[in-house]
C-alpha positions in Angstrom: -10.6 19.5 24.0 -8.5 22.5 21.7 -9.5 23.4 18.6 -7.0 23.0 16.1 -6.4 25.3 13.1 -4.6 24.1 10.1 -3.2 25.7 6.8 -2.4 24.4 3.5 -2.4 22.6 0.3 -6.6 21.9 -0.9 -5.4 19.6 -4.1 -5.8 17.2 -6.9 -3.7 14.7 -7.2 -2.5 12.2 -10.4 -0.5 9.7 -8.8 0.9 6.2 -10.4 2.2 3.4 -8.1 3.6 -0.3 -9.1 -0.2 -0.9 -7.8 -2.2 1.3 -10.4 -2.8 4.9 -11.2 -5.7 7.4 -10.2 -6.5 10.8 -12.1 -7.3 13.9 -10.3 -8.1 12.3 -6.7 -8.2 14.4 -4.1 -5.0 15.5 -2.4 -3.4 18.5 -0.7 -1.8 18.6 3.0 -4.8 20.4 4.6 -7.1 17.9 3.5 -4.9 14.8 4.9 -4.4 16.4 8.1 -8.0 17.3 8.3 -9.4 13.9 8.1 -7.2 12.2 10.7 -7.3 15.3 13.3 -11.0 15.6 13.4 -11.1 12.3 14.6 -9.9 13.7 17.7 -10.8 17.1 17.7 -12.9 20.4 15.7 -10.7 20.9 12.9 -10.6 24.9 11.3 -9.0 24.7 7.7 -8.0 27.8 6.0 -7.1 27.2 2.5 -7.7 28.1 -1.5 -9.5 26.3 -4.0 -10.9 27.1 -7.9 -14.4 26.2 -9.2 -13.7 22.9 -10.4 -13.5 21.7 -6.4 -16.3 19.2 -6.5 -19.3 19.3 -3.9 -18.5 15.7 -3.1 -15.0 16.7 -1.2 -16.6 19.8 0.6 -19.3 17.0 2.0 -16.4 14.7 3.2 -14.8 16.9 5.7 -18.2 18.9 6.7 -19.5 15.3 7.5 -16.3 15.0 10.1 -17.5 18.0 11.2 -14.3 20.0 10.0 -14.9 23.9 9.8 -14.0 25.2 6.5 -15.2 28.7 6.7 -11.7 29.9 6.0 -11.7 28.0 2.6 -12.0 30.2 0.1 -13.7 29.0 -3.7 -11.9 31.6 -6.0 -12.0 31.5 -9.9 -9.5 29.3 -11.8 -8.5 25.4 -11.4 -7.1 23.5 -7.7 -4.4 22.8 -7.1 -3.0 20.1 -9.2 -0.1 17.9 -8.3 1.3 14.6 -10.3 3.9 12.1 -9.6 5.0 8.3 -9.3 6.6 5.6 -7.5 9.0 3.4 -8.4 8.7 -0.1 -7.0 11.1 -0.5 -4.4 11.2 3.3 -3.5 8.3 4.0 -2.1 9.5 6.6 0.3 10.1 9.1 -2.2 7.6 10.3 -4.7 9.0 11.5 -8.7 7.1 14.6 -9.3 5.5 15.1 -12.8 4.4 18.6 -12.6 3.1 20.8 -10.5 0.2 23.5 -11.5 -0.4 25.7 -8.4 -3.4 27.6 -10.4 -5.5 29.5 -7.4 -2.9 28.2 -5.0 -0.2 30.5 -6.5 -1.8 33.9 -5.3 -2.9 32.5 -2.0 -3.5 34.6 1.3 -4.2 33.0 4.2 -6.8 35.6 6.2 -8.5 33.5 9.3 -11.8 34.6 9.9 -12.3 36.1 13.3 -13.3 33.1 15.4 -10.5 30.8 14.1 -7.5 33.4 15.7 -8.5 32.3 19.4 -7.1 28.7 18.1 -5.5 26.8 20.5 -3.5 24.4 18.6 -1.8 25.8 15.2 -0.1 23.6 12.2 1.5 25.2 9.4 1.7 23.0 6.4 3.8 23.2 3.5 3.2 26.5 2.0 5.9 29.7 1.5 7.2 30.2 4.9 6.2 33.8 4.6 2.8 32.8 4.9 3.6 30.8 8.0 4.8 33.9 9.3 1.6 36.1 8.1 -0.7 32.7 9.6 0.9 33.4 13.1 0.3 37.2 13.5 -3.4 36.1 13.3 -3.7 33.9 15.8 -3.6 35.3 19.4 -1.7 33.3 22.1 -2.3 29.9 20.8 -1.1 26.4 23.2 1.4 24.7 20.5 2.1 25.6 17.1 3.7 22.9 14.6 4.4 23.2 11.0 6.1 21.3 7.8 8.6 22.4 5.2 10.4 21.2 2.4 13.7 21.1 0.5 12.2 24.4 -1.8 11.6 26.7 1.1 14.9 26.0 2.6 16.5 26.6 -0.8 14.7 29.5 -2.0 13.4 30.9 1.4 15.8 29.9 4.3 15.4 33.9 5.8 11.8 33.2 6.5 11.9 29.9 7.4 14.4 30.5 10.5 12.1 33.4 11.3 9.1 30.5 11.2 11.3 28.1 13.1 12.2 30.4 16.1 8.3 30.6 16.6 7.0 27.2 16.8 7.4 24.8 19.4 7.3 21.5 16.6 8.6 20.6 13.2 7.5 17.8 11.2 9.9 17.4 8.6 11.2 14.2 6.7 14.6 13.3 7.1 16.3 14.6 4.0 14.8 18.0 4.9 16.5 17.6 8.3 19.6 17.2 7.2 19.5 19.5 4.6 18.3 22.3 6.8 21.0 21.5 9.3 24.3 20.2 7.0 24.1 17.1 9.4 24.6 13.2 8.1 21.6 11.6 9.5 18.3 12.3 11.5 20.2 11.3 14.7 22.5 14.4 14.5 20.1 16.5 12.7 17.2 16.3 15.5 19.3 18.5 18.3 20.7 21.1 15.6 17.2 21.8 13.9 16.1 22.1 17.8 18.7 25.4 18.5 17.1 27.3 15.8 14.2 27.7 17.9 11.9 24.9 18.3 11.3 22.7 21.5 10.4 19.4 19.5 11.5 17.7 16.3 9.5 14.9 14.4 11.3 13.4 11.4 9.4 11.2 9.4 11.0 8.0 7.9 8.2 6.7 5.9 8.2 2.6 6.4 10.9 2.9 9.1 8.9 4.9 11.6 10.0 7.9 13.0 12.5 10.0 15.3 11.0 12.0 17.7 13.5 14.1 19.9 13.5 17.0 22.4 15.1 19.2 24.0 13.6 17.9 27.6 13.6 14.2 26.6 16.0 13.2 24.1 15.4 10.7 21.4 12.3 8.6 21.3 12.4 6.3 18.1 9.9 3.7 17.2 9.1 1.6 14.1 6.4 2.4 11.6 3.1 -0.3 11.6 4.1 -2.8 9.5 2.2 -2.8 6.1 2.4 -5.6 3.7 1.5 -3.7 0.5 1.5 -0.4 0.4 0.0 1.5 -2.0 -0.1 4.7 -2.3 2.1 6.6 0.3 1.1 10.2 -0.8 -0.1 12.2 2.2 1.1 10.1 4.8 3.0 12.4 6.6 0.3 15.2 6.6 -1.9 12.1 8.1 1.0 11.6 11.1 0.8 15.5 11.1 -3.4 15.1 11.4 -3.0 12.3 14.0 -0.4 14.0 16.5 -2.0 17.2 16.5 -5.8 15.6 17.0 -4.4 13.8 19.9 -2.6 16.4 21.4 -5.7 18.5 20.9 -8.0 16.3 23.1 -6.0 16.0 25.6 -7.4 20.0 26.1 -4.1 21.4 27.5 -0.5 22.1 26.8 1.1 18.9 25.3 4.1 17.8 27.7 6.9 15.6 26.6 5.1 12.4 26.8 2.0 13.7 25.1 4.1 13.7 22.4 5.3 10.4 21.9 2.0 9.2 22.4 0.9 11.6 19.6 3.4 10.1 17.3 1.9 6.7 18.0 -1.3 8.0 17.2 -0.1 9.8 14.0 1.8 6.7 12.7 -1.2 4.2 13.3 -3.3 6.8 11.2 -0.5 7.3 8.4 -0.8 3.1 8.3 -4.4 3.4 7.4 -3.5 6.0 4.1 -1.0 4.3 2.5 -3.4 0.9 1.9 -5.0 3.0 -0.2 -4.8 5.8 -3.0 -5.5 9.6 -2.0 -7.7 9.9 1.1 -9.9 6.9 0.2 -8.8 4.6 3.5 -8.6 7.7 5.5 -11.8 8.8 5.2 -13.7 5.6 6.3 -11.6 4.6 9.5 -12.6 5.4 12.9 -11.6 5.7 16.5 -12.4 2.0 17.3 -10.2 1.1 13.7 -7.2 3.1 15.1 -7.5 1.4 19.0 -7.3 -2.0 17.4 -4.5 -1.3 15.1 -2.3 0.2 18.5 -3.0 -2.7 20.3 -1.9 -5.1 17.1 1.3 -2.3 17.0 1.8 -2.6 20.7 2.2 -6.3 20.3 4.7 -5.6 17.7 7.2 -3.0 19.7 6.7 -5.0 23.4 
């Protein structure tokens, strides 16, 4: 088992859905990935947060035994993200506003015993801090990370520095095409994959995912199906959580199959967050939960 080091987004989020509305619930990218890795694996969590980051949330990952010595409690206000769904778009959120606060000035410094991290995923921060991240960590198994459509507008420089580095992006699929100038995920995958990395993940929210590499091609499955969904926020940083977790306990460098099985894992999990606003269904499922929803999924794809 590999210990898995993550950096990103600590937040609060204000979300509205066709299903209801919840005020300042906790969000962020590190904290979704966190809670459906360390059902896996040890979890290390480098990350920024102000004084009004409640006790309550700190408990909630030290009680999955995630290690958040690299989260740093600064002066100011979290993170604060809000947003809403439309009903019958629930793939894309319509952001509100955006206050960074403490996250604005943040500078990722790993304390000394997370550089010998094995597994690596950079979340969706500045890709110059995903560049900064990496010349911490010394000789580490797989690195992954996430983007989005600001970085490869504002930042595209860095981010091709960041890509030629890492051996897995998890992107959605508008990101994919936009970073490539391709029409679809299907001809995006193998363009994204000759600026450097060896794996490509796009996310399609209800429609599953693409998963596509250099040594096996295309491997594309559907998501769980989900009645009602209700809250789809942080789904992908759960897939992210889930596909790095299981890759991390299999203890060794992830070969090609690994990885579809890790995106099986990471979709089952990303079923589980979206019954539910923030992290509130995350946080109470377990193993056994996740084995009887892929052999209810297996039923569905066989």
């Amino acid at each position: 088992m590999s210990e898995i080091l993550v950096v990103g987004s600590l937040a609060y989020d204000s979300i509205q859905t066709p299903s209801g509305k919840v005020d300042r619930a906790l969000g962020g990218s590190a904290n979704y990935f966190s809670l459906a890795a360390s059902l896996f694996a040890p979890v290390r969590v480098v990350g920024v947060v102000g004084e009004d980051y409640e006790s309550q949330h700190v408990d909630l990952l030290q009680k999955r035994k995630v290690d958040l010595s690299g989260m740093t409690k600064v002066p100011g206000k979290t993170f604060h993200w809000s947003g809403f769904y439309e009903a019958g778009n629930m793939n894309e959120a319509k952001t509100l506003a955006t206050e960074l606060n403490v996250f604005e000035k943040f500078d990722p410094r790993l304390p000394q015993h997370y550089q010998d991290s094995k597994l690596v995923f950079l979340a969706n921060i500045s890709p110059d801090l995903q560049l900064k991240v990496l010349e911490q960590v010394q000789k580490p198994l797989f690195v992954g990370m996430d983007t989005m459509n600001f970085w490869i507008s504002s930042k595209l420089d860095d981010l091709k520095k960041v890509l030629s580095k890492v051996d897995v992006v998890l992107i959605n699929e508008g990101e994919a095409m936009m970073l490539t100038g391709a029409k679809n995920a299907i001809s995006a995958a193998p363009k994204l994959c000759e600026m450097g990395p060896q794996a490509l993940v796009i996310k399609r929210g209800e429609y599953g995912f693409v998963l596509y590499s250099r040594q096996g091609g295309y491997f594309i499955l559907p998501a769980f199906p989900i009645s009602e969904v209700i809250d789809p926020t942080g789904a992908g940083d759960t897939f992210a959580g889930g596909f790095f977790g299981y890759l991390a306990s299999l203890g060794r460098k992830p070969e090609i199959n690994d990885l579809k099985a890790a995106c099986v894992q990471g979709s089952m999990l990303a079923s589980f967050t979206i019954q539910d606003f923030s992290v509130n269904a995350l946080s109470k499922v377990t193993l056994t939960m996740v084995e009887e929803r892929l052999s209810q999924y297996k039923k569905v794809i066989s």
